[in-house]
C-alpha positions as CSV (number, residue, x, y, z in Angstrom):
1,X,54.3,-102.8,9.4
2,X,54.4,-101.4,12.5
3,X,56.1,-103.0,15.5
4,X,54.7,-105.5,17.7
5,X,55.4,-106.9,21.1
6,X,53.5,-110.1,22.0
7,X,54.2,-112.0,25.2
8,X,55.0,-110.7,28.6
9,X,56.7,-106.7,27.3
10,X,60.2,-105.4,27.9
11,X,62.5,-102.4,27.4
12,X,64.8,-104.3,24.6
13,X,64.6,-102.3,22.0
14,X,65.2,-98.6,20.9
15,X,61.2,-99.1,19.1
16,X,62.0,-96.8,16.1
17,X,64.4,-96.8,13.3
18,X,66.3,-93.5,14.6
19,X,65.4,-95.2,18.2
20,X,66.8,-91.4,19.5
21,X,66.8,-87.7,18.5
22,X,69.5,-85.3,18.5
23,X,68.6,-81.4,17.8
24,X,72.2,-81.3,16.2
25,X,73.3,-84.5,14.6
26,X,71.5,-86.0,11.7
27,X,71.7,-89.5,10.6
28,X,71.2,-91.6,13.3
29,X,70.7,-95.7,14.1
30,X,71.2,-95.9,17.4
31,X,72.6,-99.4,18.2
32,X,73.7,-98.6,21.7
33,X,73.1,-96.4,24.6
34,X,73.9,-96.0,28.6
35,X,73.5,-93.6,31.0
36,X,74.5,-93.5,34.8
37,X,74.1,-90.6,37.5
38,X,77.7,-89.8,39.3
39,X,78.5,-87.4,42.2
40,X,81.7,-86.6,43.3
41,X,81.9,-88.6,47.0
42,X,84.1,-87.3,50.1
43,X,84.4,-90.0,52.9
44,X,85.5,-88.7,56.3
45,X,87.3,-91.1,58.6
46,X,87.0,-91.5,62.3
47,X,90.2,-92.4,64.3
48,X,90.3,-95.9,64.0
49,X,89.5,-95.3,60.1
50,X,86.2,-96.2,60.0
51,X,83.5,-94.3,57.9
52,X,81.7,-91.6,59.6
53,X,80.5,-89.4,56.8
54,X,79.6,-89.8,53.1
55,X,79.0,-86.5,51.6
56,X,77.8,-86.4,47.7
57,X,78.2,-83.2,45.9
58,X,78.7,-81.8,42.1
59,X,75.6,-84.2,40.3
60,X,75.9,-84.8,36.4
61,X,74.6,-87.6,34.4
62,X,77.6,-89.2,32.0
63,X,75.4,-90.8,29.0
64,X,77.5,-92.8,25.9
65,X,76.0,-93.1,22.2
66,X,76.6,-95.3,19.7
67,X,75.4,-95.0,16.5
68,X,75.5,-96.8,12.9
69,X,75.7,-93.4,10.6
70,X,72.7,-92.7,7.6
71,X,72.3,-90.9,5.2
72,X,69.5,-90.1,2.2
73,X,72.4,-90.5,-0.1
74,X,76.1,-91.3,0.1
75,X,77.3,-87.8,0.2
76,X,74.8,-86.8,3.1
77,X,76.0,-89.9,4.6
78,X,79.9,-89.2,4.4
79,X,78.9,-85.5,5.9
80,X,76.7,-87.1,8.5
81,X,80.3,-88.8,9.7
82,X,81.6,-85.9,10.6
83,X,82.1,-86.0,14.7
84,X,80.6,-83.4,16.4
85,X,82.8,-80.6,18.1
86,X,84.2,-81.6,21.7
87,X,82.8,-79.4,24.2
88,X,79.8,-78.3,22.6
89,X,76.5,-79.2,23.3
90,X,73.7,-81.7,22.0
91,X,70.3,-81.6,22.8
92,X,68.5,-85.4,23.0
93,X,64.7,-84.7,22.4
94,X,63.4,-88.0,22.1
95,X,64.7,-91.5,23.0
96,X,61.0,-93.5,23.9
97,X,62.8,-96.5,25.7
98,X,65.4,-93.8,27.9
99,X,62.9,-91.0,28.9
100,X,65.7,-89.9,31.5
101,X,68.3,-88.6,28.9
102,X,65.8,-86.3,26.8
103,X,64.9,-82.9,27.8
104,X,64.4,-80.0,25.3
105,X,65.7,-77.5,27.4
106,X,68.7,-79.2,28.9
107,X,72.2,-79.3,26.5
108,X,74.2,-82.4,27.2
109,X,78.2,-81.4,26.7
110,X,80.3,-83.7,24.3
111,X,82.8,-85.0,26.4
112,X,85.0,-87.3,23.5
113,X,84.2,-89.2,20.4
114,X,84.9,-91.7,17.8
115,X,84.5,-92.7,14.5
116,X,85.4,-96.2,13.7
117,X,84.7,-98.9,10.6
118,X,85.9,-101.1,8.2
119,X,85.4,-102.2,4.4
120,X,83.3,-105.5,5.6
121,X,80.5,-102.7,8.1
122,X,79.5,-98.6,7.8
123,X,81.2,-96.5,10.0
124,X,79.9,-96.5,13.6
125,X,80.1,-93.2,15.8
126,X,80.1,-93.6,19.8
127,X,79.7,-90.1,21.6
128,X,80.4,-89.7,25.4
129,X,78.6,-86.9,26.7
130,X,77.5,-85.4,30.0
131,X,75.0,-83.5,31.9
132,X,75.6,-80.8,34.7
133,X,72.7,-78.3,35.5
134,X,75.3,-75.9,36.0
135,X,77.2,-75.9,32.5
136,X,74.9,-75.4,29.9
137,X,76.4,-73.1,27.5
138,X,79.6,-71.9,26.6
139,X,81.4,-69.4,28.6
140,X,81.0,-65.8,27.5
């Protein structure tokens, strides 16, 4: 049964069961997500301390995942727990209710992660990552 949205319509939910897709990590159910722009901001003071001058430089996007892990069976499930390397790259290629994190072309860099759970809930992975035009593959 598809789903359906009756009433006045929102952005609530992630409208799929993945809800998001990552070229590299398999086994998804995206429970959370959030994204915010960032620069790196220089104030310059005048002589009585007052702001004079904001200046914004070095844009990047810092974006955090959480996820319930899957699998088609247990063992794919245990292997889909594994947290991906820090400092390498993901590539987000579909997320229908956050259009502003996916892009084909442009790697998002793994910034930290964690895997957390107990006996009473599967294991949960939350992924912080981050976008900079000018870092988009590792160093040669």
């Amino acid at each position: 049964m598809p789903n359906t949205v009756n009433g006045t319509p929102v952005n609530f939910t992630f409208q799929s069961a993945a809800g998001i897709t990552i070229t590299e990590i398999s086994g998804i159910l995206l429970q959370s997500a959030s994204y915010k722009p960032n620069t790196k901001r220089v104030l310059v003071m005048d002589g009585n301390g007052n702001r004079v001058t904001s200046a914004h430089s070095d844009f990047f996007t810092a974006a955090t995942l959480k996820w319930k892990v899957k699998g088609t069976t247990l063992a794919d499930a245990i292997t889909n727990t594994t947290l991906v390397a820090m400092g390498s790259f993901v590539t987000i290629t579909a997320c229908a209710t956050m259009p502003q994190i996916v892009s084909a072309s442009n790697k998002w860099e793994v910034i930290s992660g964690e895997v957390s759970g107990s006996n009473e809930d599967v294991k949960e992975i939350s992924l912080e990552i981050e976008y900079a035009a000018g870092i988009q593959a590792v160093a040669t």
